[in-house]
Every structure is written in C-alpha cells, then in structure tokens.
N, C-alpha and C positions, 0 to 999 in steps of 0.2 A: 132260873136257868133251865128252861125246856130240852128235852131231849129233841130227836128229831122226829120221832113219834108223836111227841105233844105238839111238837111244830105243825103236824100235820092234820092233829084235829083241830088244833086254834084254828089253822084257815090263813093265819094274820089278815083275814079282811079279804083275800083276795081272790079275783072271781075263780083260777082253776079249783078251788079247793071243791067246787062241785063236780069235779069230774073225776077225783081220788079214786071213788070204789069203781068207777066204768074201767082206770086205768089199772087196780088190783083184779080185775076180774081176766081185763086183756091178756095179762102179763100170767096170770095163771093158768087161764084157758090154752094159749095159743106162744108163749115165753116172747112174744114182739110184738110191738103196739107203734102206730103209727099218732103223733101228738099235733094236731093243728091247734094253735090259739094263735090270736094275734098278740102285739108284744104290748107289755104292762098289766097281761091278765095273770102272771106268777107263776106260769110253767119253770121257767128255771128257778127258782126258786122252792116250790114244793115237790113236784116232780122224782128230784133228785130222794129224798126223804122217804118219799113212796115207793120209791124200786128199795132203798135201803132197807125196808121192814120186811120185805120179801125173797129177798135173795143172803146167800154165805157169800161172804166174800164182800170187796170193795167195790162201790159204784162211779168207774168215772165218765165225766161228763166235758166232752168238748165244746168247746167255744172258738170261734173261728178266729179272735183274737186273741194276741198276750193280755191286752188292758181289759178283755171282757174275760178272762179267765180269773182272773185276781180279783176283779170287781165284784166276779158272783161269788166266788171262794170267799171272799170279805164280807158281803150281803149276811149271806147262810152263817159263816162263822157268830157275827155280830148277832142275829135273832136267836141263835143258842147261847150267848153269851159265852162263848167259849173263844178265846185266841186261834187266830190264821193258825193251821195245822194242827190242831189236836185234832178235833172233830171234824173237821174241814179243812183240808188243804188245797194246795195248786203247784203244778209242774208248766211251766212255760219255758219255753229256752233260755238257757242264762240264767232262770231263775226256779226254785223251788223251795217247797214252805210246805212239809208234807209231814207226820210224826206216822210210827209205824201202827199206830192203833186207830188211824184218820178212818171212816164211813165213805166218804163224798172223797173224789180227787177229781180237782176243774184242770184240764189242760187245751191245749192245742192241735188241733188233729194232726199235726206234722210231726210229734209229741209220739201221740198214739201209733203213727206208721211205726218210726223206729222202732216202737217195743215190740208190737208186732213182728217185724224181723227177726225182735233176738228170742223172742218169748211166743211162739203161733197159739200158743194154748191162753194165754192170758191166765196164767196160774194166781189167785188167789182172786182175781177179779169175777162180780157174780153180774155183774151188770155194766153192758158200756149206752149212754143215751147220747146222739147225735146231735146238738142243739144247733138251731140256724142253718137247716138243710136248703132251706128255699134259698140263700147265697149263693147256692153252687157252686162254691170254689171245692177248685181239683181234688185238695187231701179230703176232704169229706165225702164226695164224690168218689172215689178209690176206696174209704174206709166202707159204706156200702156192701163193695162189692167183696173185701175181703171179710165180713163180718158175716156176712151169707156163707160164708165156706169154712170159718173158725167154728160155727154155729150146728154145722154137720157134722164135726169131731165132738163138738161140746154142747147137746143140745140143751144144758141147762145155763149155760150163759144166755141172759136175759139181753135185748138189744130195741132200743127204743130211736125213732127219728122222730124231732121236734122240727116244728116249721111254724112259721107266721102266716106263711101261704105258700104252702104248699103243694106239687101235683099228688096228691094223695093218695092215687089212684095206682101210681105209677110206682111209690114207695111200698104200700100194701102188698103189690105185686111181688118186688124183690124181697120184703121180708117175710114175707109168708112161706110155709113149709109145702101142703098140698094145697092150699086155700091160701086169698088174703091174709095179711096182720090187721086186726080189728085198727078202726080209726078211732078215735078217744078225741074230743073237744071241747072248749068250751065258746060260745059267740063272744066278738069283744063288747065291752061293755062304753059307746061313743056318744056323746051328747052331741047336740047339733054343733056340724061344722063349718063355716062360713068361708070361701074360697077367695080370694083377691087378687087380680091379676097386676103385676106393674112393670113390662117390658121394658129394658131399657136396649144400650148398648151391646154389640156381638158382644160374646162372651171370652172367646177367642182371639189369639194374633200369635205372633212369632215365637214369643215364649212361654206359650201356655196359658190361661186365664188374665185377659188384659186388667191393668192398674184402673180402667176403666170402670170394666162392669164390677169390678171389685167394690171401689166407692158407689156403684148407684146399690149392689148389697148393703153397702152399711146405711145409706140412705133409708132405704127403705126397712131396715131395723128399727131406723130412730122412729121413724111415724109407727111403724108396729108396734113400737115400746109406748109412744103417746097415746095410740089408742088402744092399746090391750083390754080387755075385759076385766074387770076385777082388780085383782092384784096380785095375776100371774104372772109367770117370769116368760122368757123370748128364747127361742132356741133355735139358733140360724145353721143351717147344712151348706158345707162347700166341699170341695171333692178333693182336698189336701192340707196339710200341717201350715204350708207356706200362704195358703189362703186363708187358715183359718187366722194366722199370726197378721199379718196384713190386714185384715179386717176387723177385728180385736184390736188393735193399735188404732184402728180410724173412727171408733165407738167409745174409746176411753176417755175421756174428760168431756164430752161431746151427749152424752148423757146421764139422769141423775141417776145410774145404776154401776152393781158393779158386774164389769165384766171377766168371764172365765172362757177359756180355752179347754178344748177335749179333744185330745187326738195322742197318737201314742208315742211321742216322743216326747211327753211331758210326765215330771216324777208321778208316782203311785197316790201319793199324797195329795197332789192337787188334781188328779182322776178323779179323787174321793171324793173333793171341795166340790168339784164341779157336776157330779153325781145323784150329790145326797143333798135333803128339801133342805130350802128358807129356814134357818132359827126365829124363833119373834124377834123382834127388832131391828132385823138385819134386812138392808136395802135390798128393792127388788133387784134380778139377776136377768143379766144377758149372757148364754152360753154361747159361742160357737165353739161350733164341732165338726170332725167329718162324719162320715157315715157311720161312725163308731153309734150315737145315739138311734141310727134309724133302726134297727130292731135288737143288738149285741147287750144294749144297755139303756136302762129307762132312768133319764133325767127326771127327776120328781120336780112337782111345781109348776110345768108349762102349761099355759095357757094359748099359747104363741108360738108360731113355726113360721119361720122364714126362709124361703127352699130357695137357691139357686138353681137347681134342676141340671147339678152335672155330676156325676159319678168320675169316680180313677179306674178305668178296668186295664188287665193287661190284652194288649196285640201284639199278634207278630208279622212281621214283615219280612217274608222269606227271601222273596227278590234282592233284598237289600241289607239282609242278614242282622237285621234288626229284632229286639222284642222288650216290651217293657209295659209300663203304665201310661196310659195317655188318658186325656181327658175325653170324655164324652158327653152327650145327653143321658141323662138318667131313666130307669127303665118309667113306664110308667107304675108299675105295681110299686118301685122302690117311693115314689114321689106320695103316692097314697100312703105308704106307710108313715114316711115322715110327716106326711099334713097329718095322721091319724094322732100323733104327740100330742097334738094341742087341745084335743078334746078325750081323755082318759079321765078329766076330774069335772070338767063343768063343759058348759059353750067354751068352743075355741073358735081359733081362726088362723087358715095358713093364708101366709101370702108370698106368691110365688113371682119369681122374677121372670117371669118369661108371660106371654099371651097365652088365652086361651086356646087357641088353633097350634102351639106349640106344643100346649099338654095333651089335646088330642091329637098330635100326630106318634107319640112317644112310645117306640117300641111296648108292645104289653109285659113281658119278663125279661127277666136278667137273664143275658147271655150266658150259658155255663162256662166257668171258667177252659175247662178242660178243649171247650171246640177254639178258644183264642189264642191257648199262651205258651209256651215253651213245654215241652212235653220228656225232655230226657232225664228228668227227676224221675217222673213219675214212671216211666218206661224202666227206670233203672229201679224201680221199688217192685212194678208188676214181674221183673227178670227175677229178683232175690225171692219175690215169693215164690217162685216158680209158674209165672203165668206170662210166659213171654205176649209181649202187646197186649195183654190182657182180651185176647182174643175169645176164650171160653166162659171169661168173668161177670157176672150178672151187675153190672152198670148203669146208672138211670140214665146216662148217653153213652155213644158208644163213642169210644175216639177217634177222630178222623183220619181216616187213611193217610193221608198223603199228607199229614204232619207227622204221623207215625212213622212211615218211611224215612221220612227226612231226619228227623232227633234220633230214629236207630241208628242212623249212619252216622251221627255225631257219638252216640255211647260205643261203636264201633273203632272208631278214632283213637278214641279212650281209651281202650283196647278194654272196656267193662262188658263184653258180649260179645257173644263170637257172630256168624255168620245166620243160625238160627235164631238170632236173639235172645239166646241162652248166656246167663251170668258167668262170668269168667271170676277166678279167684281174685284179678286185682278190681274187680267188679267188685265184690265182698266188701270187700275193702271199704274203697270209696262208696258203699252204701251204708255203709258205720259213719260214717262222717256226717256230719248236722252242715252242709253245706252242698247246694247243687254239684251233679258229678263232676260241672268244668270247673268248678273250683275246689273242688274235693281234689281233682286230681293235679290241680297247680297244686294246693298244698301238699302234699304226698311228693311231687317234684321239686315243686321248691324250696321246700327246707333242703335239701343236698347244695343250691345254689347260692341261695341266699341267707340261708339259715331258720332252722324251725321259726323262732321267735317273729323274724320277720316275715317269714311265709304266715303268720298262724294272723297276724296283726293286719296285716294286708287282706286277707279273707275276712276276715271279721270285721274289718272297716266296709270293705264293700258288699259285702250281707248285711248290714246293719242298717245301708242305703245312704252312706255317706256320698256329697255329691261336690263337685269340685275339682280340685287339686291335689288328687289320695296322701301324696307325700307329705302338704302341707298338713291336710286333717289329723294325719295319723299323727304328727310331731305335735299337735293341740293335742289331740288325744292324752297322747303319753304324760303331757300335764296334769293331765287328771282335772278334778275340784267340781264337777259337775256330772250328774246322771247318767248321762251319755256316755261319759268318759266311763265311768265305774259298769257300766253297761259291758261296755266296746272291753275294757281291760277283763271283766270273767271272761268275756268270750272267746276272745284272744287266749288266754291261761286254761280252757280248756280244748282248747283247739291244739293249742301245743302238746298238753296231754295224751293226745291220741295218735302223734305221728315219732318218728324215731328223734331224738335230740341230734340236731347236728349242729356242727356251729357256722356254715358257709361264708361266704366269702365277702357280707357287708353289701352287698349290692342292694341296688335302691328297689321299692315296692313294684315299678314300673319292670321288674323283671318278672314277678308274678303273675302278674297283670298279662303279661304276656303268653304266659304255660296257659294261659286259659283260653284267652282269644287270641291264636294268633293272627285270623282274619280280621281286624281291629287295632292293630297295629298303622299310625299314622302317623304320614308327612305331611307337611306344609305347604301349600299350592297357591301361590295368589295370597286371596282373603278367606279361604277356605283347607280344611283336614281333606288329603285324600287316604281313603282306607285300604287297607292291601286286598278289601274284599271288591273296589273298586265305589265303592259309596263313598259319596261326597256330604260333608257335615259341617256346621259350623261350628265354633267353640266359647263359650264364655269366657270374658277379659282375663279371667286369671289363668287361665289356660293357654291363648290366643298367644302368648309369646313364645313359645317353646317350638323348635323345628319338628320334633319327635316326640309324639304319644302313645303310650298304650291305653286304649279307651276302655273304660273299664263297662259305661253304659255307655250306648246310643239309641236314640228313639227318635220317632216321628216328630217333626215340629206340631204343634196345634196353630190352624188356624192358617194365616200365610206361611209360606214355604221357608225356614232361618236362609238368611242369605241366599235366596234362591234355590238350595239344595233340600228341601224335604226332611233335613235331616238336624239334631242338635247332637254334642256332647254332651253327655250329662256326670260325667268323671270319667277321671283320665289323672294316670300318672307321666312326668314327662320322663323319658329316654332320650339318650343316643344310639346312636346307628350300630355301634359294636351290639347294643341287647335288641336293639330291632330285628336282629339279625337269629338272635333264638326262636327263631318263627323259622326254623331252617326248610321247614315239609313246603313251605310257600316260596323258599327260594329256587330262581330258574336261570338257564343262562341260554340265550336262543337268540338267531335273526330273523328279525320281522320288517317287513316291509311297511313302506309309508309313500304316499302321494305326495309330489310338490307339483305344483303345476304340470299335471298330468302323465310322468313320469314317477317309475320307482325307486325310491331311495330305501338299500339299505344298509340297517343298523345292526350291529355284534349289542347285544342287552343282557345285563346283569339284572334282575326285578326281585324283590319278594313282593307276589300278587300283581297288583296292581301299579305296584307302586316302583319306578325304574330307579335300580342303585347307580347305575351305569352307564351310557350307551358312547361307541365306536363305530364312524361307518366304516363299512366294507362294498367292493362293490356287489350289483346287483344280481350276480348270476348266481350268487351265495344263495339269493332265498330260494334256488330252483320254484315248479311248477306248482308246487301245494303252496307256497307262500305267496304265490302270484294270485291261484287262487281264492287264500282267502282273503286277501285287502278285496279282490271284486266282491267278494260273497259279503263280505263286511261293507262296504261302501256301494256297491248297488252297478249295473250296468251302465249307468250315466257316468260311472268313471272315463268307461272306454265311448261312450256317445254311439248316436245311433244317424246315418247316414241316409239322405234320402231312401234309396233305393232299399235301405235293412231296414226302415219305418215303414214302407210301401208293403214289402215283403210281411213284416210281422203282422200287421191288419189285414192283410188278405188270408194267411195262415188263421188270425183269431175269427175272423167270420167263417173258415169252415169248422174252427172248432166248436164254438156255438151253435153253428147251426147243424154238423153234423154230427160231432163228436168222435165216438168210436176210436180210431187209429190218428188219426187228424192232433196232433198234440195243442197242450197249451202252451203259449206263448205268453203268459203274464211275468211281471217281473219275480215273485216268490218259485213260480214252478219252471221259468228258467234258472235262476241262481241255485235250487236244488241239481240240478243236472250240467252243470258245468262241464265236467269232464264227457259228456256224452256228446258237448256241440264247439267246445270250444276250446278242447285240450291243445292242437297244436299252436294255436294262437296265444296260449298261454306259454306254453314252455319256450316260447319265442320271445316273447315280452320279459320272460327269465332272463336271457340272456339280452336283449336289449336295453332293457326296463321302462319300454315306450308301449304306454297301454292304450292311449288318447288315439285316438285315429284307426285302429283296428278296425276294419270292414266289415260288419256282420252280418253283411248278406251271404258268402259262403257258407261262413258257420252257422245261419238259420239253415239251410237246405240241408243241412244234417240231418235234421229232426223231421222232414219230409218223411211221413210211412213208403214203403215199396210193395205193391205198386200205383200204390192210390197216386204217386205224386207226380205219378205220367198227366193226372189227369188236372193238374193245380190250374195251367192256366185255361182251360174250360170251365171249368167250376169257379172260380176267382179270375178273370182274366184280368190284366193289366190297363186294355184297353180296349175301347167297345167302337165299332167303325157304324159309322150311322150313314144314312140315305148320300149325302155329298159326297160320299166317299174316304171322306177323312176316319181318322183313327183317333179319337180321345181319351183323353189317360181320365180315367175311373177315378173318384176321392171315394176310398174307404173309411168308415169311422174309425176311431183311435179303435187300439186293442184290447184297452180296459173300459169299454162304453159300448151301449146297443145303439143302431143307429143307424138312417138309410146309406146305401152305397147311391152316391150324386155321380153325375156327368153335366159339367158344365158345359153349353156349347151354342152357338147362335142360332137361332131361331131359321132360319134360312137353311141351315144346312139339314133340315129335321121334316122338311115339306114331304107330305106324302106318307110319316111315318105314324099307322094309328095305333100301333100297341109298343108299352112299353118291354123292351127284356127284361129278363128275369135270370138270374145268375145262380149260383148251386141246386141244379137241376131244378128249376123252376121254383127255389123257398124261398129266395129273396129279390124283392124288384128292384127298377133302378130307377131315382126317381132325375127326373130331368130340371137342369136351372138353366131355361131357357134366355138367351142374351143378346141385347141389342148389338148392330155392328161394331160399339166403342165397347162393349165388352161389360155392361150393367146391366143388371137382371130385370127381367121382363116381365116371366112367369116360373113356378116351380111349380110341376104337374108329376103324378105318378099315372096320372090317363091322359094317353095326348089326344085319345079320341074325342075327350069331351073337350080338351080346351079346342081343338080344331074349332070344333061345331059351336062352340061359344063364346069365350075370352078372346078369341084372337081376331074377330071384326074389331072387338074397341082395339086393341093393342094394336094392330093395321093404322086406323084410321088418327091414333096418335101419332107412330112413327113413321107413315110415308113421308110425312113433310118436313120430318124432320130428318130422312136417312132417304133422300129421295135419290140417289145412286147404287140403291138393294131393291131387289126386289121384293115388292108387295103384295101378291096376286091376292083377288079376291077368293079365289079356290085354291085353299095351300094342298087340296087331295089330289091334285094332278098338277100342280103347278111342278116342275125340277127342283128338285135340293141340290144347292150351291154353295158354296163357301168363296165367290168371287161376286164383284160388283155387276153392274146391267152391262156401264162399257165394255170391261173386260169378256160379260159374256158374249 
C-alpha cells in the first residue's frame, strides 16, 4: 500500500513522472507553476501527490466534470490502495466521499466558487491545482482570476494550472507574481497515427444530430472495429448522452464486441467498466462516449478513435431570449486530441466522419465558454466577491461587454444587485444556493406558493437537465429505483435544506417554472408556442397538447428551422392561465392599433408580453397620434402609399441629397420613419381620428423637410421639367430614391434639332441623359452627348426612319434644321 510519496517515486510508468523535480522546484521557487502535458501522460494523476509533499494543508484539485472528479479520486485512491476518502476523496454536487484526514480532494470548479464565497482564505487548504484549463469553461475561468487575489492575502497557498494545450503563455502571465509562473512539461509520448476520412450525411436537421448521420457513425465503427490494429478497443466521440445511447444501441449485437457507454448520466460503476483496461479474456470493447474521454479521463486500451467531429457548447441568443447547448462543429485542437487516443500505447488510427477540407476548415480552439453563454451566475459570484463585472479581475478573457450589461440587468430584476452592480442582501442569499440566480430566486419564492418541497423538486429536476414534461419527470422521479432518481431526490433534500420550510398551496411545478422565466411563459398558436417574450417554438409531442406552458428550456433548433420558427422546447411544465398570469411585471392593458385594409382598427388588449389575454374593439380616435404613429413606424410608409406626384417629389429631394448633402435631408425609408412627427404629425393625428391612413398625400408633408432657404431653389436645382428646342416642357424621370442613377428625359428626336449640349441639373453635377424617340414613341437613341450623336448616329437613324415616318421631318442638317413637335403638314 504506497503512500503518496512512493506513489511518486514509482512513476507508475507514466511519462509526467519526469517532470516531478522541474514541478517541486517551480512550486518552491515561485508557489505557481503552469502544467502543459497532453492527456494519458499522468498529470492528474501524480501531480496531485507532488504538490502534497510540499505544502501544510489539503490539496484540492478541480475537474471540470462530476464523472472526471470521482474518476480520478477513484484512480489515485485505488494506486494507494486505500478506499474513496480516506486518503483521497471528492466533493461534487450531490455527492461527496471526503474523511477529514484526506491529502487530495477532487471536486468541481463550481464546487470550489462556492467555498470560496463562504471561506476567501481557504483555511486548511495548502494547494488548489486547475485541471483541464484549456476547456475554458466559465467556473475555471473565474477561478483564475479569484486565485490571483486569494494568493495576495495567502501567498503561501500553492496554485497550479494544468492544460493539455494550453495558452501558456497567457496563464504564466496571470499567475505569476512580478514575473512569469514557471511552465513545467512533459511531450506526449504518440506513435504513429493514421487519419481516415469517411464523409457521410449532414449531421444536422430539426432536432439536432439527424438519425442519419448517427447510423453512418455506427457504420463506420463497425469497419474501425474490423480493421483495428492489434487487438485494441474503439472509442467513438459524439457530442451528447442521447447520441451516445442511440449509437450504442445500433452497435450492439451487430458486432463481436462489447459495447459501453460513457457520459454522465450513467451510474458511477459503469463509468469505472468503461474507464478501466480489457481483463484477459474479456472481448474486445467498443466505448462510446461524449467528450468526457477527449482530455477529462483516459479510456485505457484504444487503439481506435472514431470522431464525429461535433461538440455541445453553450450559445445565447439574446434577440430571442434564448440560451443553452447546441450542437456544433468541434474545435479543431478538440478533434486532435481525441484522434491523439488512439495512439498513447502503439500505432493507432482515427477515423473521422467528416472530409478532409472539413477538418481543415475547423475553427483552431475552443470557444471560451465565458464569450457564449449566460453570464448572471457568474456576475452574481464576481458581485459576492466583491468585484462587481469583474472589471478589475485578472481573467484569461475578458467578458464581453454587452452580455454583461444585459445579465446585470437580469440579477438587477432579482433584486441580487443594486444599480452599481453591487450585491444586495437577497443577492447573498441567492448566491448560497447551488442553483443559477433565476432559479435560486424561484426557489426562495416559491416555496411560500407552492411549497418548499415542491419549489426544491422542481429546481432540481431542471438543473439536473431533465428534458420533457417537468411534471411528468418529476412524478418518475419521486419513484425512485434508478440513479437519476436517487441523484435528483439528494438534491431536491438539500435544496429544501437551505430555504425556509413552508407548506404552500399544492400548486403544480409549472408555477416555478414561472418565478424564473417569466418571459417563457407560453401559449398555443396554430402549430406552434408563442412566448410572452414574443419567440416563436416548437414543441415535442408530449408537450404539443397543452394550451399553457411554462418553458423551462428553449434553444436553437440545429440544422433546419423546428417548424419554421428557429426555435425548440426543450422542457416545459404545462399551466393554466390563472398561473400564467404570476408573470404579473409582463402583464399590460393598452390600445393598439392594427391595419385592415388600409384603415385603422382599434383594439382595448389585456397581454402578458407578447402574448394577448384579451382584446375588445374600441373605436379609433382611442389610439390618438402616437398609436397612429407607431403602426406607420412598425409597418413602413407603404401603409399610407406614395402618390405620383410624393414619388416624383422624394427622387428629386434624394438626388439633391446625394449629390449635395449638407441641409438637403434624406428621404430614405429608415430616416423618414425616424422623424415622423417632424413631416407628418398633422396627418397623423388626423388619421387618429379618422382611422384612414391609405391615401394620405405625401407631397405636402415631404415639403416639410425642405431646408429654408435652400428650398426656394429646389425647382432649379431639381426641376420638374426640362423645355428643350420645340418648345415643349418634358417631365424629368428621376432614379428611385434608394438607387444612384442618370436623371432621363424622354422625348422625340424632332423636337431636340439644333440642340448640341446636354443640361446639367444641380448646378452643373449631374447631366441629363437624353432617350431620344421615334414619332410612335420607341426609342431611337440614348446619348449623354447630342453633339456627337448629331455628327454621327443620326445619318443612319435618318436614313432608316424617313421611310418609314415620312410625315416628320428628316433634314440632313438637324444643326439648323427647326425643332418641332408637329408633322411637315401641319407645319
């Protein structure tokens, strides 16, 4: 039974154990070391061991999952031969296995924030190591930054970042004191790896990862299992539990292996099975997994990688009040790592489902979580430390403005921060709670409505990522007899724990649901949810029957748009309209105006959001001149139509503003509907009382917007109409107002004799081009120089149309011949 000492000189074999004294010298020189290995060379593994011989106090060690926290707490326990928490434990949520004389404690960085909160010193702890930095998800990212400023109070807390590939450069920096934190390494140790490309099917459609590309995955496992090298196992990546399950199911009897699953919603014990190497005699092995295996946790035995090449990350979608996990392409660094699997023990070979030109197109790193996904957790952790936005905090990214604005204003709602962004008491509060603040603060609400038990049951189902039906789940749940269930039920019994016992009033989960979102609160529309945030969703069949939702997730569809809307359910409790209605801060009562055939009709509306409880018409003079105009401003000028004469007018106005600019306004659709009330107020509050907007005349109300005294000069500079040699007066075509383009005069050729230059309109910038025309009125020529068509083009055009218009005149000299607009008799 090794201590962890001996642990450390054995090595067990694995390659970090060469870089032990670079990382005891780091760690003593400078108390922060930056750790790049790539993953299977034993960093977590010895690592841990090595800070322990050097520091008082406990060393814990993050893992960015619950299943890679246990995993390596089990690892390290088992090579000491000592049981989970004596000498190694783990704290994950819902779960811990920790004795109070443990060395090593593996947790989760979300784990870690919390204590941080109640504990800033980390009293008994001599060493915290970051593992799986290059992840970049948020809580490790945040930890960072609070560990550089624990480390100012406590500069003998020892603080370590591991990475598989990471910016090292960039970590150095943050953890270093006046200088760098020494970098410590070891190279991996990869035999030759052989690439295989086998393209199939989009990956994507309406509900995520099609049934499609799923079977050409398991396909191409079976030929990777046929020709593996040796008599190594297969280790296929997909980017969720549901794919891993579905793909696993289309691999089982179908080849002579056995297959396991690895993703975190499977017991602890079959983690292990599918973990830990081949016994002898035991058939070769097919894992699928999610991303858990690509750097969290080394599958022993592969020989064989077969990537799908999609990752889960989360987005958000602020437009449409959306945020969650969607599918994507996988980074390219993430794709290298997982082909790096299969070659740690001999030749391996990945083979990927996509093309070459696929894998060279693939973003180079992973996204940091922190620039994609929902940020008022973590706003509400930088407020309790005292770093509001985390504005001053040494961060390896910084967070983006304008999600930060927007999730302040949601912990603002909360009422967890005041106006500076400073924590408020019930801020405190809700930052004690193991549950995002909007559901922190439904539970803390709704136990008074619904009752602790069921507030605590309800949070904890939809943290858990329960997906469905909430009501129905939670009623499995309460069954018990399976992992999940026994999961779901501590977490619920310590959630209750933490808020005051009430016993409320029985009401169903779909009222908490609603303390949380109540922008997500939906009606039934058609074949589609409309949201009170005014997003449109679709909904899975077990949902799809219900008038009233409260949606617990929503997200992007992958792939084509669900039922046209962009959008899915992805849980949802159903309601009626009485608990719809606890969404009270969204409920409104107003008249709004609507279009029927170009007339205003309005309506008296009861709404929460988006969504109408009510409506009664009244008549139209209700909605007065601001509801007048904003149906225009919302529906666009083309309501009220544009009139010869107001089309004529706005194209002569946009060609002096192009050409001149200055005072001269614009006339575009956007930078009129901005200034309504400056050209078009009486015409509105007329149409108030009328409610007839169709036919309004908008050539007065253009001349509004005429500068003074420039607009004495409009029809010189713009004229209307241009009198050429015959004497006649011809109306000008100006180009549209949204388009550059010649100002024409169409006109017959006859009446233009003698004329050899053309005019030129806004003081000489722009000319006019001429569409010279036969006497039936079909074009002849189109010249911007009539001098040269005189002198050239116009013998042949003569000598076609004497014969045929032999009642006009033809002269051979149109430079003196009279311009006419009447035939020879008449002349």
């Amino acid at each position: 039974m090794p201590t962890l000492a001996e642990l450390v000189s054995d090595g067990c074999g694995l390659p970090f154990a060469a870089a032990a004294e670079a990382l005891r010298e780091a760690v003593g020189a400078h108390g922060a070391a930056v750790v790049e290995a790539p993953p299977g060379t034993g960093k977590t593994t010895l690592a841990p061991p090595i800070i322990s011989g050097l520091v008082e106090g406990r060393v814990v060690v993050t893992q960015p999952r619950r299943v890679a926290a246990r995993a390596a707490a089990r690892r390290l326990a088992a090579l000491t031969g000592t049981p989970v928490g004596e000498l190694v434990g783990y704290t994950v949520r819902g779960d811990r296995v920790l004795g109070a004389d443990a060395k090593v404690e593996m947790l989760t960085p979300g784990v870690l924030l919390r204590r941080l909160l109640r504990d800033p010193g980390l009293d008994g702890t001599g060493a915290v190591i970051l593992d799986e930095v290059h992840e970049r998800g948020l809580d490790t990212d945040l930890l960072v930054g609070l560990l550089v400023e624990v480390r100012e109070l406590r500069p003998d807390l020892v603080v370590i970042a591991m990475s598989a590939t990471a910016d090292t450069e960039t970590l150095a920096g943050l953890l270093g004191d006046t200088a760098p934190a020494p970098v410590v390494g070891v190279p991996g140790v990869l035999h030759p790896l052989t690439a295989r490309y086998c393209p199939g099917p989009l990956p994507l459609d309406a509900r995520g990862v099609s049934r499609e590309f799923l079977a050409h995955v398991a396909t191409v496992a079976r030929a990777a299992f046929d020709e593996r090298p040796g008599d190594g196992d297969v280790l296929v990546f997909l980017p969720g539990a549901r794919e891993v399950r579905v793909v696993a199911d289309l691999l089982r009897g179908s080849v002579p292996a056995e297959v396991l699953e690895l993703h975190g919603q499977i017991p602890a014990r079959e983690q292990d099975r599918a973990i830990s190497g081949r016994r002898p005699g035991e058939p070769p092995r097919i894992v699928v997994s999610t991303n858990l295996a690509e750097s969290s946790l080394t599958v022993a035995g592969v020989r064989v990688v077969v990537d799908a090449g999609l990752s889960r990350e989360p987005r958000r979608d602020s437009a449409r009040g959306m945020s969650g996990l969607v599918t994507v392409r996988c980074a390219r660094s993430s794709a290298d790592q997982r082909a790096g699997r299969a070659a740690r023990q001999g030749p391996g070979v990945v083979w990927r489902c996509y093309d070459e030109e696929t894998y060279a197109g693939l973003r180079p790193q992973v996204t940091p979580e922190s620039q994609t996904t929902d940020l008022t957790g973590a706003l509400l952790t930088l407020a309790a430390w005292g770093s509001p936005r985390g504005a001053t905090m040494r961060l390896p990214s910084p967070l983006p403005a304008a999600s930060v604005a927007e999730d302040e204003a949601v912990l603002r709602s909360l009422g967890a921060v005041d106006t500076t962004g400073r924590i408020t008491e019930d801020g405190r509060r809700l930052a004690s709670i193991p549950a995002s603040p909007r559901w922190a603060r439904a539970l803390v609400d709704g136990a008074a409505l619904v009752g602790s038990r069921t507030a605590a049951e309800t949070v904890a189902a939809v943290e858990s990522g329960v997906s469905g039906d909430l009501g129905r789940e939670i009623i499995a749940l309460r069954r018990g007899g399976t992992p999940e269930a026994r999961r779901w039920k501590a977490e619920a019994d310590r959630l209750a724990r933490l808020i005051d016992a009430a016993p409320g009033t029985g009401a169903l989960p779909g009222a908490v649901v609603v303390l949380a979102f109540p922008e997500r609160v939906a009606r039934k529309v058609g074949g589609t949810y409309l949201l009170a945030s005014g997003t449109r969703a679709a909904a899975p069949p077990e949902l799809a029957g219900h008038v009233w939702l409260a949606v617990a997730e929503v997200t992007r569809a992958g792939g084509v748009s669900a039922a046209g809307t962009g959008a899915v359910i992805r849980s949802a409790a159903p309601i009626d309209e009485p608990t719809a209605r606890l969404a009270g801060q969204l409920l409104v009562e107003e008249t709004r105006g609507e279009l029927v055939d170009g007339r205003l009709r309005a309506r008296r509306v009861v709404a929460l959001g988006a969504i109408e409880l009510s409506s009664t018409p009244v008549p139209a003079r209700e909605l007065g001149a601001h509801a007048v105009r904003d149906v225009v401003a919302a529906h666009g000028l083309g309501v009220i139509g544009w009139s010869q004469s107001a089309d004529a007018l706005r194209r002569r106005m946009a060609l002096l503003h192009r050409s001149i600019g200055g005072r001269w306004p614009d006339v575009g659709d956007d930078a009129l509907l901005t200034r309504l009330d400056d050209w078009l107020a009486p015409e509105l509050r007329a149409a108030a009382d009328t409610g007839a907007l169709a036919g309004i005349d908008l050539t007065t109300p253009l001349r509004r917007l005429l500068p003074w005294p420039e607009a004495g000069r409009l029809d010189e500079l713009a004229p209307e109409r241009l009198q050429v040699p015959s004497g006649s007066r011809i109306r000008l075509e100006y180009p549209p107002h949204d388009a550059d383009g010649p100002v024409v005069v169409a006109v017959k050729l006859q009446e233009c004799f003698g004329l050899a230059t053309s005019p030129r309109l806004v003081d000489g910038r722009v000319e006019v081009v001429f569409h010279l025309l036969s006497p039936a009125g079909r074009p002849l020529a189109i010249t911007g120089d009539l001098a040269s068509f005189w002198s050239g083009p116009y013998a042949q055009v003569r000598s076609e149309m004497r014969g045929r218009y032999p009642r006009h005149p033809w002269p051979e000299d149109p430079w003196t011949a009279p311009a006419t607009a009447r035939t020879k008799r008449r002349g």
